[in-house]
C-alpha positions as CSV (number, residue, x, y, z in Angstrom):
1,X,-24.6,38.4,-4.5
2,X,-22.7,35.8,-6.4
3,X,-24.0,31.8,-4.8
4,X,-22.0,30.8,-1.8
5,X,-19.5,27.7,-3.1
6,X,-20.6,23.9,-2.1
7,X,-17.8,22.4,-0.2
8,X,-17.7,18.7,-0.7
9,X,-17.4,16.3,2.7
10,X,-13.7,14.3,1.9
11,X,-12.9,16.2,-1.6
12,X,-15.0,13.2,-2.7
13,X,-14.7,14.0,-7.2
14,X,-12.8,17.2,-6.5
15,X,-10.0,17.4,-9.2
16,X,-7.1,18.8,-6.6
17,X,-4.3,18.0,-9.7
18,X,-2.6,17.1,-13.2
19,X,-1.0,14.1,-12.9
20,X,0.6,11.8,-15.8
21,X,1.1,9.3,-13.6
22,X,-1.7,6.9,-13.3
23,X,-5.8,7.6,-13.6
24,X,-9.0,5.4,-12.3
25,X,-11.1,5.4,-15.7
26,X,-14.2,3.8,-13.7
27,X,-16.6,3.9,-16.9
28,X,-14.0,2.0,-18.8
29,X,-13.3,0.0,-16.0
30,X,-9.3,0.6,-16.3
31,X,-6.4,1.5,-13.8
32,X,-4.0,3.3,-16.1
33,X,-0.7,3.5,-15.0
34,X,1.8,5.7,-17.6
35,X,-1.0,4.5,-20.3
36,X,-0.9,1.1,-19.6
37,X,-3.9,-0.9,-18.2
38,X,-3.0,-1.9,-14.7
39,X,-4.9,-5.3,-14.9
40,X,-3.5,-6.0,-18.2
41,X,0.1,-5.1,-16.9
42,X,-0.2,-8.5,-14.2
43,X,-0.8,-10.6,-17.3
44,X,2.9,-9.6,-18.5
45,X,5.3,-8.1,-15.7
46,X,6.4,-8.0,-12.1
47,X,6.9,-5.5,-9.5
48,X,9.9,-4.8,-10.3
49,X,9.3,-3.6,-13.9
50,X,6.8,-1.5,-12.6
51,X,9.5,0.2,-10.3
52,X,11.2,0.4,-14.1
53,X,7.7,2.1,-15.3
54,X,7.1,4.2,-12.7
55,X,10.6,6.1,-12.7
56,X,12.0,5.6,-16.4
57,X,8.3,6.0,-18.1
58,X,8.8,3.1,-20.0
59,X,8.9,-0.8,-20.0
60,X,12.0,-2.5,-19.4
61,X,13.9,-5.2,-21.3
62,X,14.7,-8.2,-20.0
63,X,18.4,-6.6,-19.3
64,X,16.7,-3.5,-17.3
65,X,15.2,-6.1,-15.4
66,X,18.6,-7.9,-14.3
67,X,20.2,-4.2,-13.9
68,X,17.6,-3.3,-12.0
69,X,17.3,-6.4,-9.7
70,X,21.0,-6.1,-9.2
71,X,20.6,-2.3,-8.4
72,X,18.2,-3.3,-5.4
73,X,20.1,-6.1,-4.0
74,X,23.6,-3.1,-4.5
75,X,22.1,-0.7,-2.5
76,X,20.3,-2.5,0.6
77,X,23.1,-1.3,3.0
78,X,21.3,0.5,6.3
79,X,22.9,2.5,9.0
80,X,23.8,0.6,12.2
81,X,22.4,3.2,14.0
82,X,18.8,2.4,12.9
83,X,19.1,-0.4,14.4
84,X,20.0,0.5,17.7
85,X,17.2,3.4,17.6
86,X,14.6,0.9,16.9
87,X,15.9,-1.5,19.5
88,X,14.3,1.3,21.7
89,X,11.0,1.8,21.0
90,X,8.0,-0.1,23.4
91,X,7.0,-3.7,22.6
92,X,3.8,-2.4,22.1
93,X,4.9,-0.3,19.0
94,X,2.7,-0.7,15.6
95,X,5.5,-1.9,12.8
96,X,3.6,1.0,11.1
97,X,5.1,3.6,13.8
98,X,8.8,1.7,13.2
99,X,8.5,2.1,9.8
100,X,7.4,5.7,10.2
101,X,10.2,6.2,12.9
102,X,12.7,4.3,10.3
103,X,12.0,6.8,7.5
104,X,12.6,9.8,9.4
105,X,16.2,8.2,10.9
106,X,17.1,7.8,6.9
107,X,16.5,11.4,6.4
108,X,19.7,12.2,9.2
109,X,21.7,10.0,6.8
110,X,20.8,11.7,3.4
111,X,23.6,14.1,2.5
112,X,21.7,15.7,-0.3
113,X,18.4,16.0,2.1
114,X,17.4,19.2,0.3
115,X,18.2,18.5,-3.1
116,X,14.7,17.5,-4.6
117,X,15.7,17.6,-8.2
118,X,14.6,14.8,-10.1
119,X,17.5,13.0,-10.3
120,X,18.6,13.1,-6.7
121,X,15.1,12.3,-5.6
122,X,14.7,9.3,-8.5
123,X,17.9,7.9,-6.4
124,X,17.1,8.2,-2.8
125,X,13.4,6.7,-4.0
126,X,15.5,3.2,-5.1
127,X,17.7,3.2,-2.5
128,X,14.5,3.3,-0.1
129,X,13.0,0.6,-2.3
130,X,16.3,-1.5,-1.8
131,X,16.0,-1.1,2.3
132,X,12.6,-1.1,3.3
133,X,11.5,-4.9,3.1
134,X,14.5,-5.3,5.2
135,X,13.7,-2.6,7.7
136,X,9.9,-3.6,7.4
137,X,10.9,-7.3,9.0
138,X,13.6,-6.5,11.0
139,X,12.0,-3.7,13.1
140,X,9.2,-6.4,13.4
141,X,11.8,-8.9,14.6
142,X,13.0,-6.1,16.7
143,X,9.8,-5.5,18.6
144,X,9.1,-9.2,19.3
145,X,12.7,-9.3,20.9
146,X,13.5,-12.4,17.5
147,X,17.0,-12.3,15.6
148,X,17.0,-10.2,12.7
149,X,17.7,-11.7,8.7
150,X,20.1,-11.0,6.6
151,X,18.7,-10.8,3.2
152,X,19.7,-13.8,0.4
153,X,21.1,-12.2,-2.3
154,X,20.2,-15.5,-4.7
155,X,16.8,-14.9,-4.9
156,X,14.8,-11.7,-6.4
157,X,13.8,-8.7,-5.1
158,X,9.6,-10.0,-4.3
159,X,11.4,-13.5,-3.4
160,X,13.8,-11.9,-0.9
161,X,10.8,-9.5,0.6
162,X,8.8,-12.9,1.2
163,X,11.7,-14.4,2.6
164,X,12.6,-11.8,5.0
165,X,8.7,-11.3,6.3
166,X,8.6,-15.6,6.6
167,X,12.0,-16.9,7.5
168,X,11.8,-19.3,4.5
169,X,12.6,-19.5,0.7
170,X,9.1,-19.4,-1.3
171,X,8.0,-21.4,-3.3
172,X,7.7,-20.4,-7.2
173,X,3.6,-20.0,-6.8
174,X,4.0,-17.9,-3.6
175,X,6.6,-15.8,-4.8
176,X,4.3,-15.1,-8.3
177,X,1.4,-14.3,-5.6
178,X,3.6,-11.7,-3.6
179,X,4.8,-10.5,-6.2
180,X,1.3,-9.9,-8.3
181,X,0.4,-8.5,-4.3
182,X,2.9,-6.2,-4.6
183,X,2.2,-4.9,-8.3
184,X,-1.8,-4.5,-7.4
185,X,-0.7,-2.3,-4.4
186,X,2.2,-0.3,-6.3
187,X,0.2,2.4,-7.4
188,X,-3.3,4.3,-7.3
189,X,-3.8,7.6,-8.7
190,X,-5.0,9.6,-5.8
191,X,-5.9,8.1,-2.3
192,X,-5.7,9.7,1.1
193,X,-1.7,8.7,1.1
194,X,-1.0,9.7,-1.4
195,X,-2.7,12.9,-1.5
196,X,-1.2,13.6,2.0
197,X,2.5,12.7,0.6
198,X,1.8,15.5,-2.2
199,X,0.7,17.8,0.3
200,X,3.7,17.8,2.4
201,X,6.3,17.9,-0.9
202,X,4.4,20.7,-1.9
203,X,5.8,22.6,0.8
204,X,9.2,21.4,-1.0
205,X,9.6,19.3,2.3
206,X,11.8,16.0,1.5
207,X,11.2,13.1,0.2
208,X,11.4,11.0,3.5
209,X,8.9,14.0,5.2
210,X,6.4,13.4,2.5
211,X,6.2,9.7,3.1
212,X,6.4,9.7,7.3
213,X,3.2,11.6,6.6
214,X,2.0,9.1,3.9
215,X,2.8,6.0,6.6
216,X,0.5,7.8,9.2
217,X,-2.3,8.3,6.2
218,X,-1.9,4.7,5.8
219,X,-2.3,3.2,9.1
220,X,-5.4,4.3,9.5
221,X,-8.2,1.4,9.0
222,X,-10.1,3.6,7.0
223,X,-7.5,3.5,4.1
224,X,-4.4,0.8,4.5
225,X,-5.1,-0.7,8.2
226,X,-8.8,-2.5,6.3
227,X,-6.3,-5.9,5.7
228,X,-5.4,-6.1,9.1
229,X,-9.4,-6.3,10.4
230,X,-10.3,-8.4,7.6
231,X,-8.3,-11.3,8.9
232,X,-8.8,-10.8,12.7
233,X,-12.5,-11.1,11.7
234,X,-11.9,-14.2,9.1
235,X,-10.2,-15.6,12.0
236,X,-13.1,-14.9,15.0
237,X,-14.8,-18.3,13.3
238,X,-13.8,-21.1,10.8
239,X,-17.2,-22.0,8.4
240,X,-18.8,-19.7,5.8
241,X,-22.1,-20.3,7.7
242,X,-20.1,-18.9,10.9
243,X,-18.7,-16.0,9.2
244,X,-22.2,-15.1,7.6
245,X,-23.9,-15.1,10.9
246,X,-20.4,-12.9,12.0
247,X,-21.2,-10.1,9.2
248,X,-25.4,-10.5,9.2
249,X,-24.6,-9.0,13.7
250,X,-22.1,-6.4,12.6
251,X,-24.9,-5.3,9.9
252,X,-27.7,-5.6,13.2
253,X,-25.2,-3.3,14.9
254,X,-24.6,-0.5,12.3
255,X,-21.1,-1.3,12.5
256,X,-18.8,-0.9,9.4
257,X,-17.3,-3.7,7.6
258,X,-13.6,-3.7,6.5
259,X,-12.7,-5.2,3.4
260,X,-16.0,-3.9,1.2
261,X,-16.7,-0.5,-0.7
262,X,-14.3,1.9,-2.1
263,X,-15.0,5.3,-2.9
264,X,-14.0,5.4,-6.6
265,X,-16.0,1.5,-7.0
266,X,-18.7,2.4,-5.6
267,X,-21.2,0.4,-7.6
268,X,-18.5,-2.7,-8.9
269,X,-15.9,-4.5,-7.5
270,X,-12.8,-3.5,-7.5
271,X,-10.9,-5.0,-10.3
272,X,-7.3,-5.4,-8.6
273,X,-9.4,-7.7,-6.1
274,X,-11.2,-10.3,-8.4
275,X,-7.2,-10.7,-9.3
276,X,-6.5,-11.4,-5.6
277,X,-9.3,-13.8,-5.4
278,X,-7.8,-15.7,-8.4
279,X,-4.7,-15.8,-6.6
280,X,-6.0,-17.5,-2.9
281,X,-8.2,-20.1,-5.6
282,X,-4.7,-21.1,-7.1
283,X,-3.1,-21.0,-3.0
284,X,-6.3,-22.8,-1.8
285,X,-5.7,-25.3,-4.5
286,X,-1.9,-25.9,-3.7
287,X,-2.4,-26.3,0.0
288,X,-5.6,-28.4,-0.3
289,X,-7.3,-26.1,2.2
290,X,-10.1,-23.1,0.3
291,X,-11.2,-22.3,4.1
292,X,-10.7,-19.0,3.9
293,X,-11.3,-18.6,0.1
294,X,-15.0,-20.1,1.5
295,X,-15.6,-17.8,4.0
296,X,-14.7,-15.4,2.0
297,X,-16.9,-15.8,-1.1
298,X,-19.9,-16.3,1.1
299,X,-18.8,-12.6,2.9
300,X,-18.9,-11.5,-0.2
301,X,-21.6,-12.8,-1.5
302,X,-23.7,-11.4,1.8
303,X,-22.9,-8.2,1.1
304,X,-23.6,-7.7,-2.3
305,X,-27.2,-9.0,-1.2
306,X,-27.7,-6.8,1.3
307,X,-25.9,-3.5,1.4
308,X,-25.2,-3.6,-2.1
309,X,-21.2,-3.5,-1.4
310,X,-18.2,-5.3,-3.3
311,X,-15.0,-6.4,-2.2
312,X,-11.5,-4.1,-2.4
313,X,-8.2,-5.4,-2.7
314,X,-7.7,-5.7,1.3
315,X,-10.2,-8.3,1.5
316,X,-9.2,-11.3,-0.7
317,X,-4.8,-9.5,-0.2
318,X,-5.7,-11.0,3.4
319,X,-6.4,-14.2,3.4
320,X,-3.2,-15.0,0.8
321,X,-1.1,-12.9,2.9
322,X,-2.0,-15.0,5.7
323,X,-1.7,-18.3,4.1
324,X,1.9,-17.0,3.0
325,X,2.7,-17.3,6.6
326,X,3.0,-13.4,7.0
327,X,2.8,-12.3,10.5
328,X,-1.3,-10.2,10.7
329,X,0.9,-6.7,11.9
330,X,2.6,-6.4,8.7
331,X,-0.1,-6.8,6.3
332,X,-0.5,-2.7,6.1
333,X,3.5,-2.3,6.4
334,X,3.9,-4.3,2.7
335,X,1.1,-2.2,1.5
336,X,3.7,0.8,2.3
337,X,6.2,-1.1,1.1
338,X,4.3,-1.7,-2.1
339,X,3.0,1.8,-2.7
340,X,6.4,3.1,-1.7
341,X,7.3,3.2,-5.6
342,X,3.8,5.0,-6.5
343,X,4.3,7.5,-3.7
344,X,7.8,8.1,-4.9
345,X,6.8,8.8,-8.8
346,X,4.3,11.5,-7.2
347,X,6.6,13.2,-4.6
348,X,9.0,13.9,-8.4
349,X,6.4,14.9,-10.0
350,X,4.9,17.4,-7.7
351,X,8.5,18.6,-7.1
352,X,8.8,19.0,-10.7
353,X,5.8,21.7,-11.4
354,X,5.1,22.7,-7.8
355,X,1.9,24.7,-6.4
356,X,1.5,24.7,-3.0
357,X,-1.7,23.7,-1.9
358,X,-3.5,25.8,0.2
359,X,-7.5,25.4,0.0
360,X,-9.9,27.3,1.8
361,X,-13.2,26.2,4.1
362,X,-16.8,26.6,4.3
363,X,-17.5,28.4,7.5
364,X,-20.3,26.8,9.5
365,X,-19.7,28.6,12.5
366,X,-21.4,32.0,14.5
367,X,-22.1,34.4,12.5
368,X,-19.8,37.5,12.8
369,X,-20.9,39.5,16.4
370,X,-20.8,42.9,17.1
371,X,-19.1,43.6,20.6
């Protein structure tokens, strides 16, 4: 009787696909995106040449850059309607749930819903790139009963996202951080979003199906929702020594801490967060205030000491996303917003060389009884 298979709790190492888009090479210690080191990649270009990457397979020019900018800003235009729909929804409502509510409105508004060639869904995938920042802030504006911004079509497309989430033109060094933000988010082979958004296209479901369901992956705190608990708890007491004390009872109590282990760095840090920590160094040294970058390095130096764990990117993406004057709800929002262009590249490629996935179980239940 052949051996019974071993299921494995979360798929964790289970290969589930062929991808060409990105891989986490953990014993060279690289994210490679198309081929290109990830880390490497902030050293040279911006989100948007990602976007570029990501959908044309290769680095732009500097004239693919202007086209592309100009492409965004050209295609930001968003049904009234949307509006009016989320007028509607509760106070209470998570900017996660508008956004997820947001995508599925767009859907109604796609003529060519069904089309999921490559080249219809390479458009629709920058035309959601143009609107979402915009949606993203305005439904939050919406909820919290403020006026809505028009975006300012002088500035660039990671400019124009700040300024939209802040109400005020950034500064070069805090548009270079959001925008570095935004490139260390855009893309991560295969997590829980991710893998959900592939699921759903693999049912040759739409584009804007695939990432509602990728939106809900992402809420949870387990997976996107971490940057939103790292900075409630960075803001529950204002001295390292304070926050130690904070993390040493959470420990006593068995209760998990956001911001620290990953399954894929399990025994390192995670590189796209020693960039974020550079970043809130050269924030903490503009403002003249390394509060939080304090705190913060004695967190993490706690927890390498005792459990062991290192930071991911939610935990240092916090702290600058809070000193950038972003409002705490939309921290996991821009992470959608971000990964929007990684989720994108996958939904094509799945739709290109489809299988439908359909895995089976490890029954644990009662055994089979005779009547």
């Amino acid at each position: 009787m052949p051996a019974e298979p071993l299921s494995k709790a979360g798929l964790q190492d289970v290969i589930a696909l062929d991808t060409a888009i990105s891989y986490l090479d953990t014993d060279r210690e690289q994210i490679l995106i198309k081929g290109f080191d990830l880390i490497e990649l902030t050293q040279h270009i911006g989100y948007v040449e990602m976007i570029h990457l990501l959908f044309e397979h290769q680095l732009p020019n500097t004239e693919q850059v202007k086209s592309l900018e100009q492409r965004l800003k050209d295609q930001c235009d968003i049904p009234t309607s949307l509006w009016t729909i989320l007028q509607e929804l509760p106070q209470e409502t998570h900017p996660m749930d508008a956004q997820r509510t947001a995508l599925s409105v767009l859907a109604g508004f796609d003529q060519s819903l069904h089309d999921c060639s490559v080249q219809a869904n390479t458009h629709r995938a920058y035309r959601l790139l143009a609107t979402l920042p915009m949606i993203t802030a305005n439904s939050y504006y919406l909820l919290n009963g403020k006026p809505t911004i028009v975006t300012d079509s002088s500035l660039s497309y990671s400019a124009n996202f700040l300024y939209l989430l802040t109400g005020r033109v950034p500064s070069k060094l805090e548009e270079r951080i959001f925008d570095l933000s935004l490139l260390l988010y855009s893309e991560h082979e295969l997590p829980n979003s991710t893998f959900t958004a592939r699921v759903i296209a693999s049912t040759l479901s739409d584009m804007y199906g695939a990432l509602t369901g990728a939106v809900a992956s992402l809420k949870g705190p387990l997976h996107g929702g971490a940057n939103e608990e790292v900075m409630k708890l960075l803001l529950k007491v204002n001295t390292p020594e304070a926050f130690e004390e904070l993390l040493q009872e959470k420990l006593r109590q068995k209760e998990k801490i956001m911001g620290f282990g990953h399954r894929v760095y399990a025994k390192k840090m995670d590189p796209r967060a020693l960039i974020m920590k550079r970043a809130l160094i050269d924030l903490s040294d503009q403002r003249g205030d390394d509060q939080f970058l304090r705190m913060c390095e004695a967190g993490e130096n706690l927890m390498e000491r005792e459990k062991g764990l290192f930071p991911n990117l939610d935990y240092y993406a916090a702290p600058v996303y809070y000193m950038l004057g972003i409002p705490i709800d939309l921290f996991t929002p821009i992470f959608f917003c971000s990964r929007t262009v990684g989720l994108c590249a996958h939904i094509i490629e799945q739709h290109q060389n489809n299988r439908l996935f359909r895995p089976r179980v490890q029954y644990k239940g009662t055994p089979y009884q005779f009547i």
